[in-house]
C-alpha positions as CSV (number, residue, x, y, z in Angstrom):
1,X,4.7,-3.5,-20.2
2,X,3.2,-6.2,-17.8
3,X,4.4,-5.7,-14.5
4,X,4.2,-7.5,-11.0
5,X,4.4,-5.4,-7.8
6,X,4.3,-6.9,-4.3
7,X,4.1,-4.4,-1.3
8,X,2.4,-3.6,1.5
9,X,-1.0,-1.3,2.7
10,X,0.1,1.5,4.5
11,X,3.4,1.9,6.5
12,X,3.0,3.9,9.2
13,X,2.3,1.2,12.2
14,X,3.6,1.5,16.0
15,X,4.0,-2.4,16.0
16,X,6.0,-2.5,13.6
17,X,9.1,-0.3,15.3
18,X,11.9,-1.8,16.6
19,X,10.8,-5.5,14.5
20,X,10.5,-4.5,10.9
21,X,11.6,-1.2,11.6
22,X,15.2,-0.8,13.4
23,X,15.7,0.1,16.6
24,X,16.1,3.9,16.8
25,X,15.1,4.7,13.2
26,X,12.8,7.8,12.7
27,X,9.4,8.3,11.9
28,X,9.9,10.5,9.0
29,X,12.6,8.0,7.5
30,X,10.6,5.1,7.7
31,X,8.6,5.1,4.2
32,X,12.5,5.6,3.1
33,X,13.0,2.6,4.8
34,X,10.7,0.2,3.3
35,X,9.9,1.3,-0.3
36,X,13.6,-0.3,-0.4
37,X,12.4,-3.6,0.9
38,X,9.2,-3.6,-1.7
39,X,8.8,-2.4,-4.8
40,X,4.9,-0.9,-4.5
41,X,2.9,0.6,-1.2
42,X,-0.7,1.3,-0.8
43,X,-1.6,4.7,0.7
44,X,-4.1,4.3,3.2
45,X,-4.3,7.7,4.9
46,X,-6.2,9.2,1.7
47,X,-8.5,7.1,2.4
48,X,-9.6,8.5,5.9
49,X,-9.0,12.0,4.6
50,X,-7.7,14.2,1.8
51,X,-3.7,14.1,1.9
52,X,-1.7,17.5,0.5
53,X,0.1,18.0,-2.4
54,X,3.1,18.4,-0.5
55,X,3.0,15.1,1.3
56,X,2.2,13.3,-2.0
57,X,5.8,14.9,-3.5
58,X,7.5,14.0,0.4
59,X,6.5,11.1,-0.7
60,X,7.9,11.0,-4.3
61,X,10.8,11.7,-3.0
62,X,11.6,9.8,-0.3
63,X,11.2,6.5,-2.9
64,X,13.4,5.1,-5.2
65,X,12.8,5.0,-9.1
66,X,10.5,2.8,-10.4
67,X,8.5,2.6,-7.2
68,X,4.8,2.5,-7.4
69,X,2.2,3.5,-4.7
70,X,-1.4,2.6,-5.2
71,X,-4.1,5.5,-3.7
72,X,-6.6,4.5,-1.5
73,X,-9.7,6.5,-2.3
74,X,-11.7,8.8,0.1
75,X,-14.4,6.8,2.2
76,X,-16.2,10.6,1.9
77,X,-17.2,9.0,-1.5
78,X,-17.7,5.6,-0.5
79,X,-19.0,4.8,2.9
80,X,-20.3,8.2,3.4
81,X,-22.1,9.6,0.7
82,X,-21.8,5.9,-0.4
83,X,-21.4,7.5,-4.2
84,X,-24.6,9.8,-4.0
85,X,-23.6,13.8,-5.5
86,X,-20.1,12.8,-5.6
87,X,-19.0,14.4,-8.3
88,X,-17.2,17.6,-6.1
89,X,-16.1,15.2,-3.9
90,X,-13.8,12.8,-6.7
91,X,-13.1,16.7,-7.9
92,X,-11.6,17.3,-4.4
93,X,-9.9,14.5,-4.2
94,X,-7.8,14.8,-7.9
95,X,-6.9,18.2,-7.1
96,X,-5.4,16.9,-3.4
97,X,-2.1,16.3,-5.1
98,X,-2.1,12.8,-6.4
99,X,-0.1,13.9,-9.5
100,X,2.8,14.8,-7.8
101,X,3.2,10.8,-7.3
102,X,3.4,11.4,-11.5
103,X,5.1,8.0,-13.0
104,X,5.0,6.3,-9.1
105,X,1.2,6.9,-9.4
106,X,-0.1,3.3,-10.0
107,X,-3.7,2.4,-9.8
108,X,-6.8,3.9,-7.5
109,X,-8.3,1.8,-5.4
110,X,-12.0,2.3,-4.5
111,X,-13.3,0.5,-1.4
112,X,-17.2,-0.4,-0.7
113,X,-18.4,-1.0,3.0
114,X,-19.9,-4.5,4.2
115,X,-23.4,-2.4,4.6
116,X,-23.3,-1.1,0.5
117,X,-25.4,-3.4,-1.9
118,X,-25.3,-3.6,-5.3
119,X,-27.2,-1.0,-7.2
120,X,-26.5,-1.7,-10.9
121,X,-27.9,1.9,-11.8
122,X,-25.9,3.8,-9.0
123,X,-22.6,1.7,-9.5
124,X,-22.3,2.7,-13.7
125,X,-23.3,6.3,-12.6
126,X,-20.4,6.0,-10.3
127,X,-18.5,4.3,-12.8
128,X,-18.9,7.0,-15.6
129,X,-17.6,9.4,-13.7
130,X,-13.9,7.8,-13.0
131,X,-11.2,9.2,-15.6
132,X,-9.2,6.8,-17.4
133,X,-6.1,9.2,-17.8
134,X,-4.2,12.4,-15.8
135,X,-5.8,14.6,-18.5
136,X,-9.2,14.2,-17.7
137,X,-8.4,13.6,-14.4
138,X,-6.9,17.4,-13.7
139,X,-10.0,18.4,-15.9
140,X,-12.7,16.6,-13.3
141,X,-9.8,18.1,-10.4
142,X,-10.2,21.8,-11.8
143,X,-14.3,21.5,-10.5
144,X,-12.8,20.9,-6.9
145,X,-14.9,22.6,-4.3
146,X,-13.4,26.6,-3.4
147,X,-12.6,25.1,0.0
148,X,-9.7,23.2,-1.8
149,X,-7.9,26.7,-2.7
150,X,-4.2,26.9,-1.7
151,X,-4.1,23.1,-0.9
152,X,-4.6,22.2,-4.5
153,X,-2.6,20.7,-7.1
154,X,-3.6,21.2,-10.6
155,X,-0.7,20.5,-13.2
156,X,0.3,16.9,-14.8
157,X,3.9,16.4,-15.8
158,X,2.8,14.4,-18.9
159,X,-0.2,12.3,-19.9
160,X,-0.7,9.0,-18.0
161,X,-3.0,6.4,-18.2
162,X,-5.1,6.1,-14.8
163,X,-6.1,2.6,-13.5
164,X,-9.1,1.7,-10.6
165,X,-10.0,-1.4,-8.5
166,X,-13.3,-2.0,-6.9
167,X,-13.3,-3.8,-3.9
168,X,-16.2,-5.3,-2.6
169,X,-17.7,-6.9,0.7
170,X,-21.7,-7.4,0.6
171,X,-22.6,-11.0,-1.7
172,X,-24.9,-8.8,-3.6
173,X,-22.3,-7.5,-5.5
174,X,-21.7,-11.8,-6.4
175,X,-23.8,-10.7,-9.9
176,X,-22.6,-11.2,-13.4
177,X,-24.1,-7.8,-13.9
178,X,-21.8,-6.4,-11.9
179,X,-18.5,-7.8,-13.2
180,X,-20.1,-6.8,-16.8
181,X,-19.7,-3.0,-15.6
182,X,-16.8,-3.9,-14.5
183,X,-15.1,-5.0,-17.7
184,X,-17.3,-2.4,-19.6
185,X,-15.5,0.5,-17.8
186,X,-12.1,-1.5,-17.3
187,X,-11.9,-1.7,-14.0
188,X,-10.4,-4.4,-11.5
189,X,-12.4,-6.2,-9.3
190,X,-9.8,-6.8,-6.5
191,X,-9.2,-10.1,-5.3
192,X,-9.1,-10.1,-1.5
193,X,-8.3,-12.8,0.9
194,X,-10.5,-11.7,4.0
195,X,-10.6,-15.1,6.1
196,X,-13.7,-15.7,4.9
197,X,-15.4,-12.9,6.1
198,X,-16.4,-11.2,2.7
199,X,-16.5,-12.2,-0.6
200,X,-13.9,-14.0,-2.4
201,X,-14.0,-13.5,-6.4
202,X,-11.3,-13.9,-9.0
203,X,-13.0,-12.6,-12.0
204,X,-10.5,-10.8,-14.6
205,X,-12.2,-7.4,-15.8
206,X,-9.3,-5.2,-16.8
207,X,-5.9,-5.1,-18.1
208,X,-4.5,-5.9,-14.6
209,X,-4.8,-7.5,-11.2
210,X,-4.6,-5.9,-7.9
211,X,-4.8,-8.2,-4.9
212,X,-5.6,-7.4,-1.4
213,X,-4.0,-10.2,1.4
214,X,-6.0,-9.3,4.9
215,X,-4.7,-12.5,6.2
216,X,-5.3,-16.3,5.6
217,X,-7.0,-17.4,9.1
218,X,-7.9,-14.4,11.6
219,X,-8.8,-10.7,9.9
220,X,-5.5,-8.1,9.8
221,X,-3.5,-10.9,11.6
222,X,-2.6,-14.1,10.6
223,X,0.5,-14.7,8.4
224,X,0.8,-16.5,5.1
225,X,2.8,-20.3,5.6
226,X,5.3,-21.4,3.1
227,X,2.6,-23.5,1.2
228,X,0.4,-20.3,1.3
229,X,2.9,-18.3,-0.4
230,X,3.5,-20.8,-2.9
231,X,0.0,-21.1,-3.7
232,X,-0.1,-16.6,-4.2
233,X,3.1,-17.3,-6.0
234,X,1.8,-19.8,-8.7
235,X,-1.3,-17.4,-9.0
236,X,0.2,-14.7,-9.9
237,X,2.3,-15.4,-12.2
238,X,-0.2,-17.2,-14.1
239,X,-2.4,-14.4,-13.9
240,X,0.8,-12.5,-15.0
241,X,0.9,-14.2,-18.4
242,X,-2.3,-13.9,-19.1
243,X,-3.9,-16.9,-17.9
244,X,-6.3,-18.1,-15.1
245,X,-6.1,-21.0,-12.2
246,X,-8.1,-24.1,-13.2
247,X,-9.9,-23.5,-9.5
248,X,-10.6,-19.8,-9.8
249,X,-13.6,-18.6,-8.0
250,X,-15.9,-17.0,-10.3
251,X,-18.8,-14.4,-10.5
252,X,-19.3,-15.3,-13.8
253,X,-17.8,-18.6,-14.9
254,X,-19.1,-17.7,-18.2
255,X,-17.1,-14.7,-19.4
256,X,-13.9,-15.7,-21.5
257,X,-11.2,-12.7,-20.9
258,X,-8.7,-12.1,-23.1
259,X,-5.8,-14.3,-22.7
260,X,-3.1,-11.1,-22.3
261,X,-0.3,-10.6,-20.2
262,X,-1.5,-8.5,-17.0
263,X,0.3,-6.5,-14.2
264,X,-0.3,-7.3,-10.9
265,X,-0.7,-5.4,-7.9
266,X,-0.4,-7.3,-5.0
267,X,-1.1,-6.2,-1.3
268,X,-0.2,-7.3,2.4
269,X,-2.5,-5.8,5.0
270,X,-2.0,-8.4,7.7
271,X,-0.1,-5.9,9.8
272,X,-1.7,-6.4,13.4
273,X,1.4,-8.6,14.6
274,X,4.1,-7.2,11.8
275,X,3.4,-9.9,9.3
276,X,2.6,-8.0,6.1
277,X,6.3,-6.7,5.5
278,X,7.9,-10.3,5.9
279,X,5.4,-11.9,4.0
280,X,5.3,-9.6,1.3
281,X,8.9,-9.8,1.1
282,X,9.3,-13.4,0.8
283,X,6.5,-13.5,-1.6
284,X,9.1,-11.1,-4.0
285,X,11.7,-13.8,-3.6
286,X,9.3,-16.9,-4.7
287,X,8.4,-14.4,-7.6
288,X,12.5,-13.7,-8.1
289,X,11.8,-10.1,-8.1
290,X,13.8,-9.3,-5.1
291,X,17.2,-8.5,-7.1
292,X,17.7,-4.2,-6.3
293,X,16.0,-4.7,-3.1
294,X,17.8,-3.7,-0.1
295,X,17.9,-6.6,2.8
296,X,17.4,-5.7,6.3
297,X,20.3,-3.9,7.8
298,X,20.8,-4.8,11.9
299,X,19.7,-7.3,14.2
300,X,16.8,-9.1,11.4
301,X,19.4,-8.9,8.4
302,X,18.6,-12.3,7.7
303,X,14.9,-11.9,7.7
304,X,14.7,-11.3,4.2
305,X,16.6,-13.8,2.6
């Protein structure tokens, strides 16, 4: 079924101790702590290297049922061997222990640098290679490098469909060609708010959304006003029933996607000054999925509501 998920990137951030995060709590309690105040959170630290399989099932655990976590993908295969002979590394990175997340495992998300241009040839190789479900996935993961032996995992619990997002930030990638590979290999093109600093496209290319928020006016920072909010809020949910804002910014204004009802992923990584949390949460409330969610216990109870 066609979900909506609102959370946050990452959760580990010193800035965020003693606002967000009560006075006194502990750094190993504090994923607890706010997979209760959202309902999805993007893993960031696989993205600067490969996590273990027994931090991924910490991590299962220490989250309530029907959370989600997105996986941000290794920048090994992106921004360093920029998606040249990768096939032992997306091997690695499967067998790291990504399906111990098992039903909390929600979509992949694959991150290009500003310096990467389009390369229609190199992008579908690329794009050949990602698996569409935890079978093949632990097939590509059972090729993983020897160097992976005794911090592997290599079992599924069940069969699961496996989603990806591209994210992009170099204009070349602003190519109908591009969002045709997209939609050819059902993949998300993720819609990221960047203060204008890289592209900003809206084009629907798979079965689902996934949004990135870096902040409205300054990079990491700024927060999201009321009106803001409102705005993501209408957005979403029309996106959510399968349709698409009169004003969307297109690659290609000429593709008609099919008018289906689509989950939604949706990201806050404005964390610099501790807005991603609050905003994230108040954008749950315009969306009335806040019901199940803790509040805030202490001195910011009120935060939240």
């Amino acid at each position: 079924m066609a979900a909506i998920h609102v959370g946050i990137s990452g959760w580990r951030y010193a800035p965020w101790r003693g606002d967000f995060y009560p006075e006194g709590l502990v750094q190993k309690h504090e994923l607890r702590f706010a997979s209760r105040a959202v309902t999805s959170i993007e893993i960031n630290g696989s993205f600067y290297s490969l996590q273990t399989p027994e931090r991924y099932a910490s991590w299962y655990e220490d989250t309530p049922e029907g959370f989600v976590f997105s996986v941000k993908c290794p920048r090994y295969i992106t921004h360093i061997r920029r998606l040249q002979d990768v096939e032992k590394p997306i091997a690695n990175f499967f067998a790291s222990g990504i399906f111990r997340l098992r039903e909390k495992l929600g979509p992949l998300l694959w991150q290009f640098p500003p310096s990467f241009k389009f390369d229609a040839k190199l992008v579908e190789s690329f794009l050949q290679q990602l698996p569409h479900d935890t079978e093949t996935a632990l097939q590509i993961a059972k090729g993983c490098e020897e160097r992976m032996q005794g911090r592997s995992y290599l079992e599924i619990d069940q069969p699961r469909p496996l989603r990806h997002a591209m994210e992009i930030r170099n204009e070349s990638f602003v190519d109908p060609a591009f969002t045709d590979l997209l939609r050819l290999y059902q993949v998300a093109l993720v819609i990221a708010d960047t203060a204008g600093k890289w592209p900003y496209r809206e084009d629907l290319t798979s079965d689902f959304l996934y949004l990135r928020l870096h902040g409205a006016e300054k990079l990491y920072t700024s927060g999201y006003t009321d009106q803001a909010l409102e705005r993501w809020c209408q957005r979403i949910q029309r996106w959510h029933e399968g349709g698409q804002p009169d004003d969307a910014q297109l690659i290609d204004p000429n593709a008609k996607p099919a008018a289906e009802a689509r989950s939604v992923y949706c990201y806050f990584d404005n964390d610099v000054k501790v807005r991603a949390p609050y905003d994230a949460r108040q954008l749950l409330c315009r969306l009335g999925l806040e019901q199940g969610l803790e509040t805030r216990p202490g001195q910011l109870e009120g935060a939240f509501v």
